[in-house]
C-alpha positions as CSV (number, residue, x, y, z in Angstrom):
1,X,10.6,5.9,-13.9
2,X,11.2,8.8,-11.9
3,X,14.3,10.0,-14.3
4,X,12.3,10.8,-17.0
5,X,9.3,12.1,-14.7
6,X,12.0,14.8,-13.4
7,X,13.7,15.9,-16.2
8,X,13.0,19.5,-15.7
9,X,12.7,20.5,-19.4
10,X,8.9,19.9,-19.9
11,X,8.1,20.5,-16.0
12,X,10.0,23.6,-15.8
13,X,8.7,25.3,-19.0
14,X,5.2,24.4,-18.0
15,X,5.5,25.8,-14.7
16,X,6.7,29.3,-16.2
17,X,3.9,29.1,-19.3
18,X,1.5,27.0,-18.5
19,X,0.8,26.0,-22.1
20,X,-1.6,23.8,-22.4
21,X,0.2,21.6,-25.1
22,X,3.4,21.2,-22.1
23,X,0.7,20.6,-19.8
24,X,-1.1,17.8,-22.4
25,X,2.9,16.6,-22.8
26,X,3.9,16.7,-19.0
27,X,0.8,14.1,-18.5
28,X,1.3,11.8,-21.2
29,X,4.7,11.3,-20.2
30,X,3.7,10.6,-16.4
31,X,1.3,8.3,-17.0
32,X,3.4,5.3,-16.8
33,X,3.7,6.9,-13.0
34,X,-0.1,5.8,-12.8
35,X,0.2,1.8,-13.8
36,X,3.4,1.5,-11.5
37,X,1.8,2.9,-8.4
38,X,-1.3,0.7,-9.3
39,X,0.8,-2.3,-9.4
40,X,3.0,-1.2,-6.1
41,X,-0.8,-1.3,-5.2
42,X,-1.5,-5.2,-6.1
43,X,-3.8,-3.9,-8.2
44,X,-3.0,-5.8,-11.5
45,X,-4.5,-5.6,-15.2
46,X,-6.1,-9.0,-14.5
47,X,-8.8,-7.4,-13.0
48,X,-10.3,-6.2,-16.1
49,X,-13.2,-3.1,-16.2
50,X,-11.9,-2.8,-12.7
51,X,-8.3,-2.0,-13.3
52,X,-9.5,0.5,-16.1
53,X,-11.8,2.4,-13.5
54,X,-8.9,2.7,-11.1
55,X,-6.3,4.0,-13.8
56,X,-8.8,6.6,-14.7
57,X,-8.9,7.7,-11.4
58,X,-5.0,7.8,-11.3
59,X,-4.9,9.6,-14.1
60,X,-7.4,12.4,-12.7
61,X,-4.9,12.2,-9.3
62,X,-2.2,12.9,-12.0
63,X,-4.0,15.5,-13.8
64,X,-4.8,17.3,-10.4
65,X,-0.8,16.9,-9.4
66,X,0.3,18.6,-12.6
67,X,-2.2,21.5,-12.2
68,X,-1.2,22.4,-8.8
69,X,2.4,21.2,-8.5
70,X,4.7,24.2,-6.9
71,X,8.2,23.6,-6.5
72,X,8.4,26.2,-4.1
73,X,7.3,23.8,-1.1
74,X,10.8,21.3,-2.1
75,X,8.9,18.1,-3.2
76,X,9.8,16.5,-6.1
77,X,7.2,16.2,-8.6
78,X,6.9,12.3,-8.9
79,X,6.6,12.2,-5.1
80,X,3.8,15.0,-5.3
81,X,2.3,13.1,-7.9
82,X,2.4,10.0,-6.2
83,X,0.5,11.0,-3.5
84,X,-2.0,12.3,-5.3
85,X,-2.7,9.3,-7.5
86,X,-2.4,7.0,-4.8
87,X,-5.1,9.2,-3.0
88,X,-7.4,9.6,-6.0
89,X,-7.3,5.5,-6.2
90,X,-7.9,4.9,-2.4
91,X,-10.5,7.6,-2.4
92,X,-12.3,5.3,-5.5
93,X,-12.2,2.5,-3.5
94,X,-13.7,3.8,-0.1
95,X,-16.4,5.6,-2.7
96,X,-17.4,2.6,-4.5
97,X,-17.2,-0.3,-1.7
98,X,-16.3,-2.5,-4.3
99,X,-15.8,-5.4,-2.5
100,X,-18.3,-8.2,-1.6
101,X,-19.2,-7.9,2.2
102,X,-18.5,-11.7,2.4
103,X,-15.6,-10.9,1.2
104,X,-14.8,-7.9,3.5
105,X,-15.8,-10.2,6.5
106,X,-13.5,-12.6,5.8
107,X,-10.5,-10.6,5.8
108,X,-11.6,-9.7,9.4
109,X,-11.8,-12.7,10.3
110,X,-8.7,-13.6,9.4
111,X,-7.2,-10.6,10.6
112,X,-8.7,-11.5,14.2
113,X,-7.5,-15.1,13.9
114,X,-3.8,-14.2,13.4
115,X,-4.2,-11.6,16.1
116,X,-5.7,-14.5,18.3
117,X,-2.9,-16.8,17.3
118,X,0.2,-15.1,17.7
119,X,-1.4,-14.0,21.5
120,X,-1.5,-17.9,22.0
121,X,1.7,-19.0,20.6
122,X,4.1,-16.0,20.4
123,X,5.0,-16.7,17.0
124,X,3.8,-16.4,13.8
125,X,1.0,-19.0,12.2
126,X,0.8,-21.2,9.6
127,X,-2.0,-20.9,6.9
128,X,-2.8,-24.2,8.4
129,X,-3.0,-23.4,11.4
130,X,-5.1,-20.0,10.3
131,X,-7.5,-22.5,8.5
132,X,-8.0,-25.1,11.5
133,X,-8.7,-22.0,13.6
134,X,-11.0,-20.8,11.0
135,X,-12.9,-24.3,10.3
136,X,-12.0,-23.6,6.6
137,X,-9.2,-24.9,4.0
138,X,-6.2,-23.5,3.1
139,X,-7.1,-22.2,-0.1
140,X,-10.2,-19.8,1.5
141,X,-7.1,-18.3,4.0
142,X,-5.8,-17.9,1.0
143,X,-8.3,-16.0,-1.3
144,X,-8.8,-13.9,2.4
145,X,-5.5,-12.9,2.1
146,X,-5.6,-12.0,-1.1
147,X,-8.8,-9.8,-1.1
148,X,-6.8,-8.0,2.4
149,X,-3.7,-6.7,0.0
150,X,-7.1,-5.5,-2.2
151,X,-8.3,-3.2,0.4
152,X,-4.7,-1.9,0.8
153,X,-3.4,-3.8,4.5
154,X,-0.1,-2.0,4.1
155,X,2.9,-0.1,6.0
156,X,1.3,3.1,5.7
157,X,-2.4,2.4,5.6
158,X,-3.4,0.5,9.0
159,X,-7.0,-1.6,9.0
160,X,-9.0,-1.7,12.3
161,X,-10.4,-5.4,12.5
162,X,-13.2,-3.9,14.1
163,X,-14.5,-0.9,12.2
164,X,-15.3,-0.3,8.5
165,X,-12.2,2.8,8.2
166,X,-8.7,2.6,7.9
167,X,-6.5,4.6,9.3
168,X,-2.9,5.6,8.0
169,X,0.4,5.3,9.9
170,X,0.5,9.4,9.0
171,X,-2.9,9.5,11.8
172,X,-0.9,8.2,14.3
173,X,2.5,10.1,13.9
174,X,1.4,13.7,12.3
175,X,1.5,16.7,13.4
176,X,-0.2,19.3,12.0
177,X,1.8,22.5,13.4
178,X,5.2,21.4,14.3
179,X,7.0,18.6,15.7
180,X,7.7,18.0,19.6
181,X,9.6,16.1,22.0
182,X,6.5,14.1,22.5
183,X,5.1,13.4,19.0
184,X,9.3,12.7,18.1
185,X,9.5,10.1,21.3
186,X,6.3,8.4,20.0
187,X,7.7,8.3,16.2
188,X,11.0,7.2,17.3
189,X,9.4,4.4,20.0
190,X,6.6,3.1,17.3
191,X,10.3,2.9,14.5
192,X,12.0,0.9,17.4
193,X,8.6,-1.6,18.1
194,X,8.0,-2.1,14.2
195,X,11.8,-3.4,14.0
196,X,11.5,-5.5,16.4
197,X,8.4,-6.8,14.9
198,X,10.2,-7.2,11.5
199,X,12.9,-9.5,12.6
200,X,9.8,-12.2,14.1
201,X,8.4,-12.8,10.4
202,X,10.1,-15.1,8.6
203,X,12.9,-14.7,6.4
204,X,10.8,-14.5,3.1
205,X,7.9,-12.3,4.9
206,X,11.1,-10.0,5.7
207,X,12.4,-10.5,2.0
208,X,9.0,-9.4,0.5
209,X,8.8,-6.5,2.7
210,X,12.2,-5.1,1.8
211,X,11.8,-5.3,-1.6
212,X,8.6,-3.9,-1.3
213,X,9.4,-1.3,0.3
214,X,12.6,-0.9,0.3
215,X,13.8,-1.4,-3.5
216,X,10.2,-0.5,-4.6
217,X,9.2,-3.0,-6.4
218,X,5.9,-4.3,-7.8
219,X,4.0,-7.5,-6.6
220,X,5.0,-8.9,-10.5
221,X,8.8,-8.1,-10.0
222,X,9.0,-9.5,-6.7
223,X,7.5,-12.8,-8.2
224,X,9.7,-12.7,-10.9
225,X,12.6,-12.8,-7.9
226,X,11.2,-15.3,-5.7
227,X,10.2,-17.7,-9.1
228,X,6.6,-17.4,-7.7
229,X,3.1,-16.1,-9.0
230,X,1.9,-12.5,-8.8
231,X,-1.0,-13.4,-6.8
232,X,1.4,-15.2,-4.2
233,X,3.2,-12.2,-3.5
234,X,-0.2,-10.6,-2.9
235,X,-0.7,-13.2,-0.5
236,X,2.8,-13.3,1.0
237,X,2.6,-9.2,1.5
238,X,-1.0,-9.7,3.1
239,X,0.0,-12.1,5.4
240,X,3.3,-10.4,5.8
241,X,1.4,-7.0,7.0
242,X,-1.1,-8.8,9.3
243,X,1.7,-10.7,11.0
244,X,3.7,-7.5,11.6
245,X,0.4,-5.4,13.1
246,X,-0.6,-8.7,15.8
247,X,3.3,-8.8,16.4
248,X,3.3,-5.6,17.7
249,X,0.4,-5.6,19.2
250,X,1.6,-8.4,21.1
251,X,4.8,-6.8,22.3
């Protein structure tokens, strides 16, 4: 993926010319860049009109990267790129407030339930025991976990149970003008806490999340790993994610 992304023939040429056929050829060969980063997303061509809407907006983020890309600031190109395709999706999403309130509710309600849960028992809950909690089955925890890793409950992009924003891990740890002893502490003591978090989830929730995150791959590969469907992973990641943030919470 990012091999051919970087070759520097294309990108450097461009960046000296700024031909407009380069340019036309720089973004053709990076839009592969835009369906990965929708799948490391869970967002998956199943979802028909949906998943068209969202690559067009990658493909705008990618655009935008390409026109304003300087190599003077030390960033690769696919990481620049990524962030702005990733951004052009998430922005979509908050725009459009595509999903179902219902929906939306649930996966608060869920949220607040494992919270609840893991305050109670110090450990991590079953679905079932999610479901009993919830007065529903296990399939609706289910379908709730599934629309959370749809509104993006990941590493980097933290949901308040209580409010309609989210908030990224970069909101709590930035800092705008330089780093200090302070902001590093706090970095370094949040690192430390989510660790120790990571090693109460269960062996498969820790599996998922390191080859998630760690070996990059997509919700389809890691199911292709584990010998389980796409949409479990989705599930798995979800629950994995929620698990982590009332773990620490908890601490």
């Amino acid at each position: 993926m990012e091999s051919s992304i970087e070759s520097v023939d294309i990108l450097d040429e461009f960046l000296v010319t700024r031909s407009p056929d380069l340019r036309e050829k720089l973004v053709l060969r990076s839009v592969p860049l835009v369906h990965y980063l929708l799948g490391r997303m869970g967002i998956s061509q199943e979802s028909g009109n949906d998943y068209e809407d969202m690559a067009h907006q990658g493909l705008l983020g990618l655009i935008e990267a390409v026109d304003h890309f300087d190599p003077k600031f030390g960033t690769r190109f696919s990481t620049y790129a990524s962030l702005r395709i990733r951004g052009k999706v998430l922005d979509y999403l908050r725009t459009v407030d595509w999903m179902p309130r219902a929906a939306r509710k649930r996966t608060r309600v869920i949220q607040k339930t494992v919270s609840t849960l893991w305050s109670e028992n110090m450990r991590e809950p079953t679905e079932s025991e999610i479901a009993e909690r919830m007065g529903t089955g296990i399939e609706d925890v289910q379908e709730g976990l599934a629309d959370s890793n749809r509104i993006i409950v990941s590493l980097d992009v933290m949901m308040d149970a209580d409010q309609d924003g989210e908030r990224t891990m970069h909101e709590y740890l930035r800092d705008d003008t330089q780093v200090n002893p302070s902001d590093a502490m706090e970095e370094t003591s949040m690192i430390s806490e989510m660790s120790r978090a990571i090693q109460g989830l269960s062996e498969r929730e820790q599996l998922i999340l390191s080859l998630y995150y760690n070996e990059q791959l997509t919700f389809k590969e890691i199911g292709k790993v584990l010998e389980i469907t796409e949409s479990r992973v989705c599930q798995l990641h979800a629950r994995a994610i929620l698990n982590l943030k009332a773990n620490i919470k908890n601490e």
